[in-house]
C-alpha positions as CSV (number, residue, x, y, z in Angstrom):
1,X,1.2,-13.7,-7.6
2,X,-2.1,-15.8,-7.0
3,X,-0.6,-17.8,-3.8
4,X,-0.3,-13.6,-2.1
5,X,-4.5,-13.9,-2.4
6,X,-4.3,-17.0,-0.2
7,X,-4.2,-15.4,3.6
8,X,-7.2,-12.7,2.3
9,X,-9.9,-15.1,0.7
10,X,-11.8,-18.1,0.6
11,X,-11.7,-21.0,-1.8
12,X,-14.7,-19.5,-3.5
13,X,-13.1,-16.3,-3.7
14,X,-9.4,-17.7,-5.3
15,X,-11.9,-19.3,-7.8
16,X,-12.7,-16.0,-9.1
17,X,-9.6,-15.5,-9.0
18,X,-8.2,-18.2,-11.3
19,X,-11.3,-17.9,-13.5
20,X,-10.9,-14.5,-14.1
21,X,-8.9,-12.7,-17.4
22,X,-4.8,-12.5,-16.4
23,X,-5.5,-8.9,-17.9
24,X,-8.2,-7.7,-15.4
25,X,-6.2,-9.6,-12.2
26,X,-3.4,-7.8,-13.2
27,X,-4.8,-4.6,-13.7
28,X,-6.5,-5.1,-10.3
29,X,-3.1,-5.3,-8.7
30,X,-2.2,-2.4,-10.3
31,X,-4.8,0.1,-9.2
32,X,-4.5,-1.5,-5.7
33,X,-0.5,-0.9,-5.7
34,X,-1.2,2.8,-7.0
35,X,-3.9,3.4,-4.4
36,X,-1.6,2.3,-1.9
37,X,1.2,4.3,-2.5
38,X,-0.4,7.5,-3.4
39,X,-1.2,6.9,0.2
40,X,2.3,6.3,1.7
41,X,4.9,7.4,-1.3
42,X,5.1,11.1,0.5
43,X,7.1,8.8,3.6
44,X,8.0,6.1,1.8
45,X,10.0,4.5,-1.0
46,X,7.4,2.5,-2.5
47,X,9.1,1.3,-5.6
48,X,11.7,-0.4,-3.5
49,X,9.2,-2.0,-1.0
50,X,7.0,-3.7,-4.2
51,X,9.9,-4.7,-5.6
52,X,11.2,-6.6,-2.9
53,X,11.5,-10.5,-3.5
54,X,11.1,-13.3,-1.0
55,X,11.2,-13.0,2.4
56,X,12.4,-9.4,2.1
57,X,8.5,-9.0,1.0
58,X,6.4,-6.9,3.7
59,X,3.9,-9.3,4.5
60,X,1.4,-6.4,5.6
61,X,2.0,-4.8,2.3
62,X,1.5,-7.7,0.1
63,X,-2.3,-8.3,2.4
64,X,-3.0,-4.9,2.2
65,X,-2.3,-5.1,-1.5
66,X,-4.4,-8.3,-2.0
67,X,-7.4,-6.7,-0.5
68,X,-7.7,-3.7,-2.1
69,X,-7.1,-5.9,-5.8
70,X,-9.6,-8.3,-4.9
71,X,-12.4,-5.5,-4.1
72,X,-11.4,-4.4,-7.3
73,X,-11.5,-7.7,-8.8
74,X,-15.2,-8.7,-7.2
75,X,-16.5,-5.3,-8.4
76,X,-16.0,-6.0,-11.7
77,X,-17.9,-9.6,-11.5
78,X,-21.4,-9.3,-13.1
79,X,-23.5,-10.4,-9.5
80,X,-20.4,-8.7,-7.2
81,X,-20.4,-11.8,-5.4
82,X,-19.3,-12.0,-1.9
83,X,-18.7,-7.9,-2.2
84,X,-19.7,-7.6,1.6
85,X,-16.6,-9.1,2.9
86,X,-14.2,-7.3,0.4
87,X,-15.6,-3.7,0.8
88,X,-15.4,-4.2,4.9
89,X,-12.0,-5.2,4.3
90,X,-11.3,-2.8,1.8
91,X,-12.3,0.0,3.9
92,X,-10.0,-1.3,6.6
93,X,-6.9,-1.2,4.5
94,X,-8.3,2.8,3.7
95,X,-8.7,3.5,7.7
96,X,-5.0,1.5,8.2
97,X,-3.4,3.9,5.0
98,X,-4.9,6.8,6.3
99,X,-3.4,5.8,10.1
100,X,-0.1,5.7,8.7
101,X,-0.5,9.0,6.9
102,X,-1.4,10.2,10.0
103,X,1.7,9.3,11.6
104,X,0.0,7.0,14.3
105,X,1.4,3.6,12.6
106,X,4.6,3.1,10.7
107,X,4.9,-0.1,9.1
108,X,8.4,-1.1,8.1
109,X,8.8,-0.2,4.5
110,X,11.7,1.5,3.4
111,X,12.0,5.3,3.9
112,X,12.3,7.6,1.6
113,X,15.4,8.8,1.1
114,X,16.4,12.4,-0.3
115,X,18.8,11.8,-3.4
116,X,20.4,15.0,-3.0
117,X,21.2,14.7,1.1
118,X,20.7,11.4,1.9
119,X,18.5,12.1,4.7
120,X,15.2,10.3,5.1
121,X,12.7,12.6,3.3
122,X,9.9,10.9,4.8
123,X,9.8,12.9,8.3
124,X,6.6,14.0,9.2
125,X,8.3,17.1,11.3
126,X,11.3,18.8,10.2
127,X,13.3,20.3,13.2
128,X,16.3,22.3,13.4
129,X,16.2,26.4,13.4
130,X,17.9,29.4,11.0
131,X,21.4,31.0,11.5
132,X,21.3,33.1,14.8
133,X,20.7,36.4,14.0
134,X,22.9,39.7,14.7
135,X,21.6,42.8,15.4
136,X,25.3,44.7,15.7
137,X,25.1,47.5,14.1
């Protein structure tokens, strides 16, 4: 959706954005959603959170998402104009994904959930112990 590119970019920038192909701004956002969740799907359910509507939306998600498609975007452009900005913010959204994988943010998306327990899946740190053994002989 064009209006998500609004809170990342300049007027400049959104007239890329509405010059460019509907193909290549769409195939942007897809490379930026698949970057992001090859980043968080191992804790996350990231189907669910990009297919969230309205205000049930992650507004993070959808910045973090409009970066990364808009350094896409901009590389693609024949001058890469105004490419300083993106790739600095670009590589903030990398340093942020990578914080998260590292356990040290946790941004509320929906968790992913085992199918066959129903126990979040997503836990960095499994706990619990085996059966006590018995040495009775």
């Amino acid at each position: 959706m064009t209006d998500d590119y609004k809170a990342v970019s300049d007027t400049q920038t959104l007239e890329v954005i509405h010059q460019s192909d509907e193909v290549n701004r769409e195939r942007a956002e897809n490379y930026a959603i698949e970057e992001i969740s090859s980043y968080l799907r191992s804790r996350y359910n990231m189907p669910q959170a990009y297919a969230a509507t309205g205000t049930n939306r992650n507004q993070q998600l959808v910045m973090l998402t409009a970066d990364v498609a808009l350094y896409h975007l901009i590389a693609w452009l024949p001058k890469r104009m105004g490419f300083e900005i993106r790739e600095t913010r670009y590589k903030r959204v990398i340093e942020y994904l990578e914080t998260v994988q590292a356990g040290k943010a946790s941004p509320d998306l929906p968790p992913l959930i085992d199918p066959a327990t129903g126990i979040d899946a997503g836990i960095a740190v499994k706990y619990g112990s085996w059966d006590k053994s018995k040495y009775d002989y």
